[in-house]
PyMOL Python script that loads the backbone (N, CA, C, O; Angstrom):
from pymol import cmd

cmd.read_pdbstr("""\
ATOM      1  N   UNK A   1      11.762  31.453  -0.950  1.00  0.00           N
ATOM      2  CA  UNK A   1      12.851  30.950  -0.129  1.00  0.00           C
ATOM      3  C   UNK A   1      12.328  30.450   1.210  1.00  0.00           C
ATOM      4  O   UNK A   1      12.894  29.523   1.789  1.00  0.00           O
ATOM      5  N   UNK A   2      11.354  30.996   1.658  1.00  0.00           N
ATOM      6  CA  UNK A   2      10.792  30.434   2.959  1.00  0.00           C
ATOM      7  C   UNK A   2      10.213  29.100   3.070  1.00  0.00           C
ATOM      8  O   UNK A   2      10.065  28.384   4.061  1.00  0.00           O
ATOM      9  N   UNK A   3       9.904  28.907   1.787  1.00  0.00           N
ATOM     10  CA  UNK A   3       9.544  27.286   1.814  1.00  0.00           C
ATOM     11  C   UNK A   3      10.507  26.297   1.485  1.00  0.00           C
ATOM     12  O   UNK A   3      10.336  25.090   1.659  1.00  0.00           O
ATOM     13  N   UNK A   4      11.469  26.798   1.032  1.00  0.00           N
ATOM     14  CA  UNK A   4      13.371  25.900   1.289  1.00  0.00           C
ATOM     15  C   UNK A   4      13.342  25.646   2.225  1.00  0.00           C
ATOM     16  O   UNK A   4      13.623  24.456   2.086  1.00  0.00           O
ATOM     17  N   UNK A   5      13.160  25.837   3.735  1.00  0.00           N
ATOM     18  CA  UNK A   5      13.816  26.233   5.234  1.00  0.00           C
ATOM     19  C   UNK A   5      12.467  24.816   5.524  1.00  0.00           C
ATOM     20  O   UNK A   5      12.765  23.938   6.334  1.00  0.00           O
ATOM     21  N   UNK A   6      11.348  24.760   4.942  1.00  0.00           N
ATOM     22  CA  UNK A   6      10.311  24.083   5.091  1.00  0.00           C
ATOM     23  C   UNK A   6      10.554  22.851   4.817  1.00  0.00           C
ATOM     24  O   UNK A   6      10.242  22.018   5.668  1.00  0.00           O
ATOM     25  N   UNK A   7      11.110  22.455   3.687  1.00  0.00           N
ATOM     26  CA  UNK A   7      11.669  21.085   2.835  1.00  0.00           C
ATOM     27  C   UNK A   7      12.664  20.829   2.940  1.00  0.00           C
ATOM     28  O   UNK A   7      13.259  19.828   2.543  1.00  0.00           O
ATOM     29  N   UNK A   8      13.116  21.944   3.654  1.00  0.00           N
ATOM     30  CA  UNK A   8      14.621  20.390   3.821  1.00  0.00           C
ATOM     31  C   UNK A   8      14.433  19.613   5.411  1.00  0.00           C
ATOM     32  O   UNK A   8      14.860  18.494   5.696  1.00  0.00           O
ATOM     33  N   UNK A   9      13.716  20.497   6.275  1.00  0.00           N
ATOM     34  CA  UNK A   9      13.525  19.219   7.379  1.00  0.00           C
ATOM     35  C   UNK A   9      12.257  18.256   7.362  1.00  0.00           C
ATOM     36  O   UNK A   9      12.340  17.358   8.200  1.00  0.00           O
ATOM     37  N   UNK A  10      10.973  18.249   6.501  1.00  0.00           N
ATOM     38  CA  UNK A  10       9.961  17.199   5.942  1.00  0.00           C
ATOM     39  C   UNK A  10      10.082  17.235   4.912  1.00  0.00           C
ATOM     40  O   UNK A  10      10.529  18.219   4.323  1.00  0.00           O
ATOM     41  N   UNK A  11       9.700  16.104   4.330  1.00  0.00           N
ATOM     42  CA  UNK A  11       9.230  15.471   3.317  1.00  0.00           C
ATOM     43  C   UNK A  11       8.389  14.735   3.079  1.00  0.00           C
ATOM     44  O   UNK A  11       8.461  13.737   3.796  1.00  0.00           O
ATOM     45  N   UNK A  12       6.847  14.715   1.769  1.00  0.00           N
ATOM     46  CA  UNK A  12       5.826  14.163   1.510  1.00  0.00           C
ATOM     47  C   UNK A  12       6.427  13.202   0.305  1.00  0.00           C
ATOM     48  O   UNK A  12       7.139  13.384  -0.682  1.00  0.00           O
ATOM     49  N   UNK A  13       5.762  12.095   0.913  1.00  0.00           N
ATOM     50  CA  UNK A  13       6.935  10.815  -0.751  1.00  0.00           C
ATOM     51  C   UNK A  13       5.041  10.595  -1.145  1.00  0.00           C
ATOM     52  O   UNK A  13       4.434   9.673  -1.690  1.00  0.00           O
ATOM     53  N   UNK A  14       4.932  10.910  -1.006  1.00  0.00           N
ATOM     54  CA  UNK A  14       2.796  10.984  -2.224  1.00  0.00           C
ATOM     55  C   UNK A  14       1.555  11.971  -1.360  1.00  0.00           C
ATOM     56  O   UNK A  14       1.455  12.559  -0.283  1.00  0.00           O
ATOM     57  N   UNK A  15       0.736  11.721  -2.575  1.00  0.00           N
ATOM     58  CA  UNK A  15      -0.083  12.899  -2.143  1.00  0.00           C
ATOM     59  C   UNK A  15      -1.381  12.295  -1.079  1.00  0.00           C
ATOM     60  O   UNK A  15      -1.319  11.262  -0.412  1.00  0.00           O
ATOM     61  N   UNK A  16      -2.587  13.300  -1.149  1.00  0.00           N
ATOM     62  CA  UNK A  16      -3.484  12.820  -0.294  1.00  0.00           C
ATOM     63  C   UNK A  16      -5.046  11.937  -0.815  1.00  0.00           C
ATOM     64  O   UNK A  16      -5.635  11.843  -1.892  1.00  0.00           O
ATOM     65  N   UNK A  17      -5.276  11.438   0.474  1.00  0.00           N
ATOM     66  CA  UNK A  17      -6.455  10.193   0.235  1.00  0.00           C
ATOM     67  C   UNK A  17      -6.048   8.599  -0.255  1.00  0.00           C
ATOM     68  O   UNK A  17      -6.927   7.860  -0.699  1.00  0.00           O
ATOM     69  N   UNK A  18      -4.645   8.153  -0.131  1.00  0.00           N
ATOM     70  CA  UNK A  18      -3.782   7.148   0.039  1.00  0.00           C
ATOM     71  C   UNK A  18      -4.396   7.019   1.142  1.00  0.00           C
ATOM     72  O   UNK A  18      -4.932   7.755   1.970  1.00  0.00           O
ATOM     73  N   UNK A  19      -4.047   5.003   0.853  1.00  0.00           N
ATOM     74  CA  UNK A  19      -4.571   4.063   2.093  1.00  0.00           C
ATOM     75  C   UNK A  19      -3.047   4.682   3.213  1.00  0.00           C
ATOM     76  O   UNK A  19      -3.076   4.864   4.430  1.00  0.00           O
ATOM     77  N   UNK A  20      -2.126   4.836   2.476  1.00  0.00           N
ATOM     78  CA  UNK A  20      -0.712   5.086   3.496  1.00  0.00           C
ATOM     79  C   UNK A  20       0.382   6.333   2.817  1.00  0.00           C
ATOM     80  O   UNK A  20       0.750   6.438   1.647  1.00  0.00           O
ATOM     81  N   UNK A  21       0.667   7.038   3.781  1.00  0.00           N
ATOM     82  CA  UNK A  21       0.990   8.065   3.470  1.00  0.00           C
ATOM     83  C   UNK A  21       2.531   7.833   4.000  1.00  0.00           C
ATOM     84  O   UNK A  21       2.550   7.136   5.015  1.00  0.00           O
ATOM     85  N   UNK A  22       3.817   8.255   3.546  1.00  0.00           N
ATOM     86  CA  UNK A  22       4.786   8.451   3.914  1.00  0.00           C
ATOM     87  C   UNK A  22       5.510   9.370   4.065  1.00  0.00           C
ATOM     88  O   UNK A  22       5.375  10.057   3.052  1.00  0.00           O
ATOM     89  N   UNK A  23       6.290   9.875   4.787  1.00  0.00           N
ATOM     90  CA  UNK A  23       6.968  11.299   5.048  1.00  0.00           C
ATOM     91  C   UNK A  23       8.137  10.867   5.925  1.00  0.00           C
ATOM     92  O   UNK A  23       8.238   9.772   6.479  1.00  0.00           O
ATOM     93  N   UNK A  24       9.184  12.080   5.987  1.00  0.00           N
ATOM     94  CA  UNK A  24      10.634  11.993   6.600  1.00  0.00           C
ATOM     95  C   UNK A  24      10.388  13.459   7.155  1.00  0.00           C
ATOM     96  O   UNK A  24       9.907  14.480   6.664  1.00  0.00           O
ATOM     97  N   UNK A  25      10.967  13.096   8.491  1.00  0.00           N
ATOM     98  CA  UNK A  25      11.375  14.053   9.204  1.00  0.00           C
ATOM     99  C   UNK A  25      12.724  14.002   9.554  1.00  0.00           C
ATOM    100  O   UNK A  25      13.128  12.921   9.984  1.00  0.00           O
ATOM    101  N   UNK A  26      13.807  15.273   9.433  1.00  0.00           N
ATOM    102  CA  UNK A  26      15.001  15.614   9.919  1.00  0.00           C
ATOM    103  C   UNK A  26      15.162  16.275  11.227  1.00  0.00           C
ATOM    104  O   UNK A  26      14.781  17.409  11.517  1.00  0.00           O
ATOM    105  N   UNK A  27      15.857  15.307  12.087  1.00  0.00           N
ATOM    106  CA  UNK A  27      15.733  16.018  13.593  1.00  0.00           C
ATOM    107  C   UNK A  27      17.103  16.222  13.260  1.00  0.00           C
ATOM    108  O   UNK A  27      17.850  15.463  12.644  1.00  0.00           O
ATOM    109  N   UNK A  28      17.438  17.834  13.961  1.00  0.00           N
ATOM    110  CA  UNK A  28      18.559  18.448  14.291  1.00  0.00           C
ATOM    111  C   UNK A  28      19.144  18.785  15.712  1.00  0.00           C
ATOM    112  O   UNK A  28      18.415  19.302  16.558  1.00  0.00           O
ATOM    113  N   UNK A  29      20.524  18.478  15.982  1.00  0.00           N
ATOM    114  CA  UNK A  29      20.783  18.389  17.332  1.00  0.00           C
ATOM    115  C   UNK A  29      20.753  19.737  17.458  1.00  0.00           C
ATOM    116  O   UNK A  29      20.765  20.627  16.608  1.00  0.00           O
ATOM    117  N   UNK A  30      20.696  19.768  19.064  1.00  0.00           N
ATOM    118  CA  UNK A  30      20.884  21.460  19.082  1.00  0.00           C
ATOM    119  C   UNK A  30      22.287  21.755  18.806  1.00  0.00           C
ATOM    120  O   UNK A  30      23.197  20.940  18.652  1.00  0.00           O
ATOM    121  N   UNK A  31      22.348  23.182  18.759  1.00  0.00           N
ATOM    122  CA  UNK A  31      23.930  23.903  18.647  1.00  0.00           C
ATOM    123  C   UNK A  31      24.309  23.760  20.175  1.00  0.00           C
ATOM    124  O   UNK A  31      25.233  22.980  20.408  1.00  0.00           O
ATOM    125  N   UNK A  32      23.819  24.302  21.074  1.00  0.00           N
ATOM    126  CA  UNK A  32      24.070  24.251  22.386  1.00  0.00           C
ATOM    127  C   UNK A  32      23.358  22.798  23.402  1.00  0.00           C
ATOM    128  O   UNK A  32      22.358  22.200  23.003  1.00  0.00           O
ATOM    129  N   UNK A  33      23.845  22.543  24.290  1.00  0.00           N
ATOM    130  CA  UNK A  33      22.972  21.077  24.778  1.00  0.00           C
ATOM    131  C   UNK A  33      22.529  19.870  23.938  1.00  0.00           C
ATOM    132  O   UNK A  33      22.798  19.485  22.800  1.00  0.00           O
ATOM    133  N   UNK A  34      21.732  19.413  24.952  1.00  0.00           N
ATOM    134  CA  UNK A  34      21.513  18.094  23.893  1.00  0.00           C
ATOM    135  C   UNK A  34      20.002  17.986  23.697  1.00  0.00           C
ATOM    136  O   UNK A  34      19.114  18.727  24.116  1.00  0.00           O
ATOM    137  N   UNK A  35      19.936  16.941  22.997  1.00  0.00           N
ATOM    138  CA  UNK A  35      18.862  16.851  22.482  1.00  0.00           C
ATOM    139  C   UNK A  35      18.729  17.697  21.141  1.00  0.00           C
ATOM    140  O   UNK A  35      19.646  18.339  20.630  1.00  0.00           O
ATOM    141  N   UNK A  36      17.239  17.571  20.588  1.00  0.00           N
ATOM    142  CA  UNK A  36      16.444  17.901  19.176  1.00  0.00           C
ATOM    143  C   UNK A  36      16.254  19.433  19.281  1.00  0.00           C
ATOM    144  O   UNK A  36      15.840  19.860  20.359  1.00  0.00           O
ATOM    145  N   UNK A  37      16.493  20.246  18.352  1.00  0.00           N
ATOM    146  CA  UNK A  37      16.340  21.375  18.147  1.00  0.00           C
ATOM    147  C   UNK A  37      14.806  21.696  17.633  1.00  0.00           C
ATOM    148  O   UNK A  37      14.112  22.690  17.843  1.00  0.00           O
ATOM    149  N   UNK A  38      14.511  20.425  16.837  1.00  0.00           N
ATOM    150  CA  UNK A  38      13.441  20.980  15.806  1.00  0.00           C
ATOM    151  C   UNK A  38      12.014  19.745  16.516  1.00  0.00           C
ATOM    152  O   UNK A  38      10.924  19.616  15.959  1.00  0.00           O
ATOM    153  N   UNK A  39      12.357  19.128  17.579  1.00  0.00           N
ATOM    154  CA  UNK A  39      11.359  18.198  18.130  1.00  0.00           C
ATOM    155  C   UNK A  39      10.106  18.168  17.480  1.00  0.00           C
ATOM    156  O   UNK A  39       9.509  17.169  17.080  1.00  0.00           O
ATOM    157  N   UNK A  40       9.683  19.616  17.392  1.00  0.00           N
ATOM    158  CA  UNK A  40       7.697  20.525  17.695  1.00  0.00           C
ATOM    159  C   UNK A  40       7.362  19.857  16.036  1.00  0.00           C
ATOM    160  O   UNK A  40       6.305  19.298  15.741  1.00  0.00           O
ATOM    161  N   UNK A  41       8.656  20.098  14.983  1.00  0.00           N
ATOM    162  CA  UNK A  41       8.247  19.490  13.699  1.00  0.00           C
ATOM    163  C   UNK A  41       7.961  18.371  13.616  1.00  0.00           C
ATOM    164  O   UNK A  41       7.005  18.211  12.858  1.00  0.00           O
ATOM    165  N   UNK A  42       8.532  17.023  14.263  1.00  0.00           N
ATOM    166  CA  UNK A  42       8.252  15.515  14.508  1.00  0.00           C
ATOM    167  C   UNK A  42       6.486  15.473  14.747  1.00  0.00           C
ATOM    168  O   UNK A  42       5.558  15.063  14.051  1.00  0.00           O
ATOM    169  N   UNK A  43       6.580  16.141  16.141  1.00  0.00           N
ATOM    170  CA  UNK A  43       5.087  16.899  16.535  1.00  0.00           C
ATOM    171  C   UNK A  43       3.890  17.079  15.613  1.00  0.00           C
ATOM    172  O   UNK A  43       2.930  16.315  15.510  1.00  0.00           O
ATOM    173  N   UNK A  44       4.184  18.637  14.720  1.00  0.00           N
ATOM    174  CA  UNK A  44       3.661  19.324  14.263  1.00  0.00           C
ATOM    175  C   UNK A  44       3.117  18.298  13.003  1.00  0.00           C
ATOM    176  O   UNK A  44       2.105  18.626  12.383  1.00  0.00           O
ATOM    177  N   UNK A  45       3.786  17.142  12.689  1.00  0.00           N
ATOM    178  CA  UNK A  45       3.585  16.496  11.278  1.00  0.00           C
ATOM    179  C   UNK A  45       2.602  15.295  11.751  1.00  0.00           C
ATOM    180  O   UNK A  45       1.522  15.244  11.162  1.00  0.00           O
ATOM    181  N   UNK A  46       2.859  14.320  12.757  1.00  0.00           N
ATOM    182  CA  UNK A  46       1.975  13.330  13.537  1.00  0.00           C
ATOM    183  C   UNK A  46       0.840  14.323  13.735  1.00  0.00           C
ATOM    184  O   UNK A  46      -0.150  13.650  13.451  1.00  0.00           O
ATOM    185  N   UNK A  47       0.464  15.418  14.028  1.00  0.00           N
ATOM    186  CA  UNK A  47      -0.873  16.155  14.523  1.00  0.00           C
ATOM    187  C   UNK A  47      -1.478  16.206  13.076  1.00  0.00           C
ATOM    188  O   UNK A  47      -2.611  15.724  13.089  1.00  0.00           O
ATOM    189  N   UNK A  48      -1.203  16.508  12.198  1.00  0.00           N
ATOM    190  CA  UNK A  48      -1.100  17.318  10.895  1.00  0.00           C
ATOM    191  C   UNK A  48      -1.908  15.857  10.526  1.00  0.00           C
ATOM    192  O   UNK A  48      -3.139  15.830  10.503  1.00  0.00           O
ATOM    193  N   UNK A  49      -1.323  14.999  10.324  1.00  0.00           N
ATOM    194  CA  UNK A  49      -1.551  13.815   9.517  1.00  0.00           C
ATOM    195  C   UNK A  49      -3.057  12.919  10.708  1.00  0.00           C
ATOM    196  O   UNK A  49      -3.849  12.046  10.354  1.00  0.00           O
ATOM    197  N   UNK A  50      -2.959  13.457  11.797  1.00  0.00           N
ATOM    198  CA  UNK A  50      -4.222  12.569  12.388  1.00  0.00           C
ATOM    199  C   UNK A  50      -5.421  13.753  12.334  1.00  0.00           C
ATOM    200  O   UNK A  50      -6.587  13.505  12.643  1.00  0.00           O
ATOM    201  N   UNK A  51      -5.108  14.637  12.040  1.00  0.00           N
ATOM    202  CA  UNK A  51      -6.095  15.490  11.548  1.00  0.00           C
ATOM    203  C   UNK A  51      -7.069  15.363  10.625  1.00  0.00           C
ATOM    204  O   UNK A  51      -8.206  15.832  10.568  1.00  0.00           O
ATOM    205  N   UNK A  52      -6.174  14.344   9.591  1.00  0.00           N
ATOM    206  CA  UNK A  52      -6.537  13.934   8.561  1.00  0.00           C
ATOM    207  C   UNK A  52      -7.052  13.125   8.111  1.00  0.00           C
ATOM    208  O   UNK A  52      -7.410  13.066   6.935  1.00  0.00           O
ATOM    209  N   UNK A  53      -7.272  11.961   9.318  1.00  0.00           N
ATOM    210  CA  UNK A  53      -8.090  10.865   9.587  1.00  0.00           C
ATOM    211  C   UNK A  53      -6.503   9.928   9.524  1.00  0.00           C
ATOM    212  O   UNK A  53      -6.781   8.751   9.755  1.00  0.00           O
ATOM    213  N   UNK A  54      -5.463  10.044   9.362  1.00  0.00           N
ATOM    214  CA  UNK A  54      -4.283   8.979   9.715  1.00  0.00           C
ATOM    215  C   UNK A  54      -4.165   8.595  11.372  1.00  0.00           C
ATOM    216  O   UNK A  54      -4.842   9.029  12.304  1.00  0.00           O
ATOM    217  N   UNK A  55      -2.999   7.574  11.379  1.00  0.00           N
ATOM    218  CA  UNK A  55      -2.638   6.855  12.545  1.00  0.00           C
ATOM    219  C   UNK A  55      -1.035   6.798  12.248  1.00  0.00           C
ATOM    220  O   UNK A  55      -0.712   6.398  11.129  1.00  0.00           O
ATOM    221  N   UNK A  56      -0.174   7.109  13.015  1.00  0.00           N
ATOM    222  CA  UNK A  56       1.416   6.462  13.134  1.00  0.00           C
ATOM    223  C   UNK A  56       1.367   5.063  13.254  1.00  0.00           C
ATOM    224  O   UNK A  56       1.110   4.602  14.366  1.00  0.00           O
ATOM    225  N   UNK A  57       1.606   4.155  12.121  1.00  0.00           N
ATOM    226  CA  UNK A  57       1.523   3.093  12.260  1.00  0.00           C
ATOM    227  C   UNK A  57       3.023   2.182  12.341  1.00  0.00           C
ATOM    228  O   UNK A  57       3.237   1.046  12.765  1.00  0.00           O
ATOM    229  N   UNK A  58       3.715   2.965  11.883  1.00  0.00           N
ATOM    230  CA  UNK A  58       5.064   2.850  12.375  1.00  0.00           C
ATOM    231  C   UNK A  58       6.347   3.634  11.799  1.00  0.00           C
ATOM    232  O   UNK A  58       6.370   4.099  10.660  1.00  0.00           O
ATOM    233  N   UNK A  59       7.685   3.753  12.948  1.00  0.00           N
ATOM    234  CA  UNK A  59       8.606   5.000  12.420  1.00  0.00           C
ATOM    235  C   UNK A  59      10.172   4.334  12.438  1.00  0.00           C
ATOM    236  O   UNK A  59      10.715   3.564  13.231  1.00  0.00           O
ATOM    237  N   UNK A  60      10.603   4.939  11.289  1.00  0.00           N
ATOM    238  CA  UNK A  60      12.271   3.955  11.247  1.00  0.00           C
ATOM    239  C   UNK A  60      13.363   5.287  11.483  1.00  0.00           C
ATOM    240  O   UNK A  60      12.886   6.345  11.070  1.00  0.00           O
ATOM    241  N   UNK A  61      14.091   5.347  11.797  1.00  0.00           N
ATOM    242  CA  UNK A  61      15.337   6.285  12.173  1.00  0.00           C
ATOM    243  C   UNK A  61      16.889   5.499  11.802  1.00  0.00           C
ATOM    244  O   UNK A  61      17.456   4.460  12.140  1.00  0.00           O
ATOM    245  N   UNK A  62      17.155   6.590  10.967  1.00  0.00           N
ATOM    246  CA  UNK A  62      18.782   6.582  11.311  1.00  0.00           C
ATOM    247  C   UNK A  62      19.294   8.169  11.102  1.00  0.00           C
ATOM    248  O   UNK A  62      18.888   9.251  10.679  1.00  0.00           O
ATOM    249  N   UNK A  63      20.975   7.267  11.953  1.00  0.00           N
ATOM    250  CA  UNK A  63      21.356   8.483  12.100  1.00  0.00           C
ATOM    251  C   UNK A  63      22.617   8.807  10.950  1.00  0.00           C
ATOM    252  O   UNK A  63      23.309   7.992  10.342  1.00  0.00           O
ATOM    253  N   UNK A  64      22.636  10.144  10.903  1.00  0.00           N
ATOM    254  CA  UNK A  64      23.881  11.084   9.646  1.00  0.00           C
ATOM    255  C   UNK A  64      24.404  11.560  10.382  1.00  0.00           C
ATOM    256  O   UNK A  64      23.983  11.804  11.513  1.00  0.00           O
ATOM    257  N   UNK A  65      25.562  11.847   9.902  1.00  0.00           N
ATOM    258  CA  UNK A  65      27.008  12.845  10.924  1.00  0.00           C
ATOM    259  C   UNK A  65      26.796  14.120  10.724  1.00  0.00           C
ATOM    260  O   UNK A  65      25.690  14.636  10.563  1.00  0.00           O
ATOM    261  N   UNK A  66      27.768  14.628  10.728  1.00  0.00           N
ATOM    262  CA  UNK A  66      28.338  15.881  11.617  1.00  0.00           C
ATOM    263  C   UNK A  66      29.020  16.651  10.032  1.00  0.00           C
ATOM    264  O   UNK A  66      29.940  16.239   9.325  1.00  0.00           O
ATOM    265  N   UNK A  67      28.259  17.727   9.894  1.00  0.00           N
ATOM    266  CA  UNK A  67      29.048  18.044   8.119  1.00  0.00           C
ATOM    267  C   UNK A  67      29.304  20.101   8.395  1.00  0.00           C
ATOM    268  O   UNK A  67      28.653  21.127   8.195  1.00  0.00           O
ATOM    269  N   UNK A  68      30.017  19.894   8.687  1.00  0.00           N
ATOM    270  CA  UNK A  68      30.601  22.146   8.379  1.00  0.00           C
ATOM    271  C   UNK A  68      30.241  22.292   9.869  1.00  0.00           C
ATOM    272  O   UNK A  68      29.940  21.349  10.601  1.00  0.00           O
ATOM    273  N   UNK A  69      30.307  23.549  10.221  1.00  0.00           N
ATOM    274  CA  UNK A  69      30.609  24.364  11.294  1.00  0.00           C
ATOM    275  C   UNK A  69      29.323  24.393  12.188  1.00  0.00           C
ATOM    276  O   UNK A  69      28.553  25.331  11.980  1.00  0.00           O
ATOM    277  N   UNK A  70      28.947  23.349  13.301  1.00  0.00           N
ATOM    278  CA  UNK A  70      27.651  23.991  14.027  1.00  0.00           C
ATOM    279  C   UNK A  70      27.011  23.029  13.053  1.00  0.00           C
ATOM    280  O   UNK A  70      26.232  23.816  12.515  1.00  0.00           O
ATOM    281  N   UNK A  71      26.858  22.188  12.618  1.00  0.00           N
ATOM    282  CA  UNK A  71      26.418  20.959  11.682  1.00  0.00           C
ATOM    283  C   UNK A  71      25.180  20.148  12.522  1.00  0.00           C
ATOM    284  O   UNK A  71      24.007  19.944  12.210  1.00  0.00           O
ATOM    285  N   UNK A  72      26.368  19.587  14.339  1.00  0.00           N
ATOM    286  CA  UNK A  72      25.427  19.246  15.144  1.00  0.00           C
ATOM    287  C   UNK A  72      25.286  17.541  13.820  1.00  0.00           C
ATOM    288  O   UNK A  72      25.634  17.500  12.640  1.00  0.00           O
ATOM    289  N   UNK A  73      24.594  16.292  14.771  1.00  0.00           N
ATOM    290  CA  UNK A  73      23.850  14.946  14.398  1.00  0.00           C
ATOM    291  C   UNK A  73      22.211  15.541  13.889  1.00  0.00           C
ATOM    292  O   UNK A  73      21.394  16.326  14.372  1.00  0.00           O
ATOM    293  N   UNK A  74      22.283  14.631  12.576  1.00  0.00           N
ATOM    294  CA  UNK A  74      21.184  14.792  12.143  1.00  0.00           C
ATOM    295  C   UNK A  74      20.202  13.101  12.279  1.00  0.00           C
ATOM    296  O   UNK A  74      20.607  12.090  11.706  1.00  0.00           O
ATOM    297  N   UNK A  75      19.281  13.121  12.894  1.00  0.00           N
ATOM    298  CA  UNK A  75      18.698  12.068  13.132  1.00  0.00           C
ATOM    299  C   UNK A  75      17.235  12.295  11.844  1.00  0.00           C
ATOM    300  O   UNK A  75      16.403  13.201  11.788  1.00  0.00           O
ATOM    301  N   UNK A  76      17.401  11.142  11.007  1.00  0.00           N
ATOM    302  CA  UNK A  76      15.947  11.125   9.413  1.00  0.00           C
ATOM    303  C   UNK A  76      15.492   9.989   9.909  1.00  0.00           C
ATOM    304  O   UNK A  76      16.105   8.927  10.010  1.00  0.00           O
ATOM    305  N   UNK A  77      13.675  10.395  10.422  1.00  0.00           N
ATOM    306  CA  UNK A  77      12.862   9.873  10.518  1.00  0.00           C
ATOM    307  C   UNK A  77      12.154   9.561   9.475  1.00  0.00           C
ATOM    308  O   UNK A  77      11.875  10.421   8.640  1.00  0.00           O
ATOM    309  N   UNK A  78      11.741   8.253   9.355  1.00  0.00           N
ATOM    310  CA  UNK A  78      10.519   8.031   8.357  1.00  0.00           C
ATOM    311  C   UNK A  78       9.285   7.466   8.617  1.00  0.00           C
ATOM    312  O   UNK A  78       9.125   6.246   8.667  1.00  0.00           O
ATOM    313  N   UNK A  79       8.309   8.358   8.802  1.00  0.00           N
ATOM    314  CA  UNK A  79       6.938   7.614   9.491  1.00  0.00           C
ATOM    315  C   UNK A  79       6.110   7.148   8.668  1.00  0.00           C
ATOM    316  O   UNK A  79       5.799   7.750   7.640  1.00  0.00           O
ATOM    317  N   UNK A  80       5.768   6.319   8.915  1.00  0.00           N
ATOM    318  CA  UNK A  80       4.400   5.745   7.854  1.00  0.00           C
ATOM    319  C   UNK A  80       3.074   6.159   8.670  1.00  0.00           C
ATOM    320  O   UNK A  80       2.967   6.123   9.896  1.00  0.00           O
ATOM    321  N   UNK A  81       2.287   6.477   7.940  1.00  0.00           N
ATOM    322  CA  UNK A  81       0.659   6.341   8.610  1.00  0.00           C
ATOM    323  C   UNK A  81      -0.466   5.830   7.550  1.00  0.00           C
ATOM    324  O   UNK A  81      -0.757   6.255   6.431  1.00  0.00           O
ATOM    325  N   UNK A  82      -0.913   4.915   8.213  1.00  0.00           N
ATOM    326  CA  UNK A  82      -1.970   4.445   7.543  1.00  0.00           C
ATOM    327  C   UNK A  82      -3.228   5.092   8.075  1.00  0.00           C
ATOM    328  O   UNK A  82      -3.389   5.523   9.217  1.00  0.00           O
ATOM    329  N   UNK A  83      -4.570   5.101   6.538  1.00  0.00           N
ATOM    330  CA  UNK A  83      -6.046   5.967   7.356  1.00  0.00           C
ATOM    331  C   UNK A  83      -6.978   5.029   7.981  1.00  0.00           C
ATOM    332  O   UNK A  83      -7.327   3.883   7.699  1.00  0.00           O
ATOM    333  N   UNK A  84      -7.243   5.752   8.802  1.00  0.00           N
ATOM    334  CA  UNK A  84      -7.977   4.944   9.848  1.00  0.00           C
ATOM    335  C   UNK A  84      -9.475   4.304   9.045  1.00  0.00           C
ATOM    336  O   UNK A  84     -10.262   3.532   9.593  1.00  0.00           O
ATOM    337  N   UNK A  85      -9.573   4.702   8.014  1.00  0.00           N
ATOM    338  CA  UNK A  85     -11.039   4.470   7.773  1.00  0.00           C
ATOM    339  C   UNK A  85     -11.049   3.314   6.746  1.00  0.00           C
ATOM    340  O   UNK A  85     -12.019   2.859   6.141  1.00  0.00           O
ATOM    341  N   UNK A  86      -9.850   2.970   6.689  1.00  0.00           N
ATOM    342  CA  UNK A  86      -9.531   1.636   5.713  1.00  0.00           C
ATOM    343  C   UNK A  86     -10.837   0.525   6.115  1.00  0.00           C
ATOM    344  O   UNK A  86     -11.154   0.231   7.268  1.00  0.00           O
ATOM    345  N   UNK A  87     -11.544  -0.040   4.755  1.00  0.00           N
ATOM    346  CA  UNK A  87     -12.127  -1.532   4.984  1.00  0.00           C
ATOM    347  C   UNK A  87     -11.209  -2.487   4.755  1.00  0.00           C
ATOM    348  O   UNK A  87     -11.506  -3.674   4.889  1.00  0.00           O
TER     349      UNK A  87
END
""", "prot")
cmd.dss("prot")
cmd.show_as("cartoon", "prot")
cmd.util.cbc("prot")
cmd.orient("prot")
């Protein structure tokens, strides 16, 4: 179950050693104030992936509503990164 809580805010759309790698990130508003609750994951996935010899080569966003109690805007990122070591 701990890796449910993991997959529903990223997602890997293929595996590794691709010229381009794609993934979605789910930003969640906070319950209280504004702004991203889960920011450090946006973060944590760009670090993750240049670790790896990738680059953010570019990121698309839209936004989803407001669904049950404390729901809060959900903003789905989709970053592409291409590897740097491409000929």
């Amino acid at each position: 179950m701990a890796g449910w809580n993991q997959e529903s805010r990223f997602s890997n759309a293929s595996g590794a050693g691709l010229p381009y790698v794609v993934m979605q990130v789910t930003l969640k508003e906070k319950f209280f104030g504004t702004g991203s609750g889960n920011l450090t994951d946006l973060e944590n996935v760009i670090n993750e992936q240049a670790a790896k010899g990738y680059r953010l080569h570019s990121i698309a966003t839209s936004n989803g509503g407001s669904k049950g109690f404390g729901g809060g805007d959900r903003i789905q990122a989709t970053l592409i990164f291409e590897r740097m070591d491409m000929r």
